[in-house]
N, C-alpha and C positions, 0 to 999 in steps of 0.2 A: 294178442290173442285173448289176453283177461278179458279187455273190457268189450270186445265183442261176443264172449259167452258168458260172461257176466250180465246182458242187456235180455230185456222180454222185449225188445223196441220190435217191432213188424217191420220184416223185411221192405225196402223203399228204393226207388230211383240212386239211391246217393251209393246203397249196398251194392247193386248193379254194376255204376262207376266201377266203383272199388272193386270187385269182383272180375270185372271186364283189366281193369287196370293190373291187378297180381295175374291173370293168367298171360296176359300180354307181357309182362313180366319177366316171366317163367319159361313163353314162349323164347323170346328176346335173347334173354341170358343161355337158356341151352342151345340155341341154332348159332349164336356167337360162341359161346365155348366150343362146340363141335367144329365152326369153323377154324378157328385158335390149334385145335386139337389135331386135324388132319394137316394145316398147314406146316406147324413141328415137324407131324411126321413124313410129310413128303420132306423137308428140309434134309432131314438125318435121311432119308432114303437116297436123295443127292449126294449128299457128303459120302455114304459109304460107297456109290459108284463112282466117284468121282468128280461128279455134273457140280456146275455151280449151284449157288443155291441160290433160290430166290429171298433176294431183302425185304420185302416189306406184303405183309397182308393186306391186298384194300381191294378184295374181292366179296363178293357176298355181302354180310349186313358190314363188314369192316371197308368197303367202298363209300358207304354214307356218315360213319362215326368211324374214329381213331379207337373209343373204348367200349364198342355197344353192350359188350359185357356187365360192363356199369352202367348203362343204359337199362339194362335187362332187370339189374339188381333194386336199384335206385327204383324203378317204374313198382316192384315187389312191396318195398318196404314204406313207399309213398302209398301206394292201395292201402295193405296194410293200417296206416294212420288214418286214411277215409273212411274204414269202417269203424276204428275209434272216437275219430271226431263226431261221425253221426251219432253214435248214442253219446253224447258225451261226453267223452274224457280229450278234449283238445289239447290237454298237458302233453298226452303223448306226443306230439309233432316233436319232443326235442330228440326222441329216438331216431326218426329219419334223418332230422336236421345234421345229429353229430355224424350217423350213418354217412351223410353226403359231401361233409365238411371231410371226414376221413379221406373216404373213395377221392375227393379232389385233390387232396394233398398224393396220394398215392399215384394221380394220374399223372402230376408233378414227378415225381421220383422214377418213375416209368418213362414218361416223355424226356428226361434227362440220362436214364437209361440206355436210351434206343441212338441217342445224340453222343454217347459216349464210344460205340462200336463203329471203329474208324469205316470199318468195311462195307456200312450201312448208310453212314451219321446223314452223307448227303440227297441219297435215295430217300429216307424217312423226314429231311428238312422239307422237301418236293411233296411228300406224302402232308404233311403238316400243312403246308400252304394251301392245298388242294382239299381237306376234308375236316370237314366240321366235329371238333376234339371229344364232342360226348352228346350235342343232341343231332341226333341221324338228320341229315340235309343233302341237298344233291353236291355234287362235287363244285369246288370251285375253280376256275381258270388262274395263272396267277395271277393276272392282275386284280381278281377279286369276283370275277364275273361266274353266273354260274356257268358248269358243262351240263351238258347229255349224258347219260350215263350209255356205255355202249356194249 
């Protein structure tokens, strides 16, 4: 945020990007959180009737990405550097860079997570095979091929 109110540069195509990029962003991450958010709660709304619960979220933006959340965030803090880079300051890219080096390792820790919950592990192995881990894509078949989304 310094170096883009620290600049007199006139607004250009490049702020645009960047601008289109952080609210895509923001979009992204909250309609993923929100989906994240309801699917919890219908879970625990299962579990206290007694209904099974549903393993795995891959409905909504988490049918095209495993973590659009991080999809959402990452797309923020990438705009973010595009309005830095354009006036100037390209050092900043190591803010995002460490930003996504983080988020990766965390999707690591997460995805071994999800593989650790006996009750789930092979439901979420199927899930894994089938959806592209952090840039949204159409579903894949197992053998590699895309689906339809339906």
């Amino acid at each position: 945020m310094y170096a883009i109110h620290s600049s007199n540069k006139p607004w250009d195509t490049w702020d645009f990007i960047a601008t289109i990029t952080c609210i895509t962003g923001i979009i992204v991450a909250y309609f993923a959180d929100t989906q994240l958010y309801n699917f919890v709660q219908r879970n625990e709304s299962l579990k206290e009737q007694g209904a099974p619960i549903l393993l795995n979220l891959d409905k909504g933006l988490w049918g095209y990405s495993r973590h659009p959340n991080y999809v959402g965030e990452q797309l923020w803090w990438w705009g973010l550097f595009m309005f830095a880079w354009n006036v100037g300051y390209g050092w900043m890219f190591w803010g995002p860079l460490v930003n996504s080096m983080c988020l990766a390792y965390v999707t690591l820790l997460v995805e071994q997570k999800m593989l650790k919950k006996e009750y789930r592990a092979e439901a979420y192995r199927q899930y894994q095979k089938t959806t592209s881990v952090w840039i949204p894509w159409f579903r894949f078949s197992i053998g590699g091929s895309k689906q339809k989304k339906g």
